[in-house]
N, C-alpha and C positions, 0 to 999 in steps of 0.2 A: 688520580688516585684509584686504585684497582680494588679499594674495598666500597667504592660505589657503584662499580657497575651492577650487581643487582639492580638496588631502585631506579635505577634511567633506563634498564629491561622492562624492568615491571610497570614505570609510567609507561613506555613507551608502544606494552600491549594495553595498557588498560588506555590510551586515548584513541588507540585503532581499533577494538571491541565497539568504543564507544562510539566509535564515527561510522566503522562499519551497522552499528543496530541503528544508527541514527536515519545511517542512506537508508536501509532495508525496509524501515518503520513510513518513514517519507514515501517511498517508492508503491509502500502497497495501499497508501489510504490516499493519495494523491491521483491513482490508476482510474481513470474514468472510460467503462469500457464502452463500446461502439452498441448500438443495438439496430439490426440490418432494418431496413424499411419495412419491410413487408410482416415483421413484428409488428412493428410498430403502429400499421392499418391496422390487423387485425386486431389486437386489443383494444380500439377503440370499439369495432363492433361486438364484443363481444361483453363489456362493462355500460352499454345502452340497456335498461331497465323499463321498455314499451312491452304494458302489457296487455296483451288483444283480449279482451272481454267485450 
């Protein structure tokens, strides 16, 4: 029936919207980034609280 094809268009973008914001949303809070070594010494020295009196 050709007076359906709107709504199978229109589901058809709204479950692609939906899966594409689905990946996109997943993709950026899942992202656990690298921090190099030598961060990662240094902030230790620098969060020690000795203090010389």
């Amino acid at each position: 029936m050709p007076q359906m094809a709107p709504i199978n268009w229109l589901s058809l973008f709204i479950i692609f919207s939906m899966s594409f914001l689905l990946f996109n949303i997943m993709n950026y809070y899942l992202y656990i980034p690298k921090m190099p070594k030598s961060k990662l010494i240094n902030s230790n020295k620098f969060n020690s609280m000795n203090w010389k009196w």
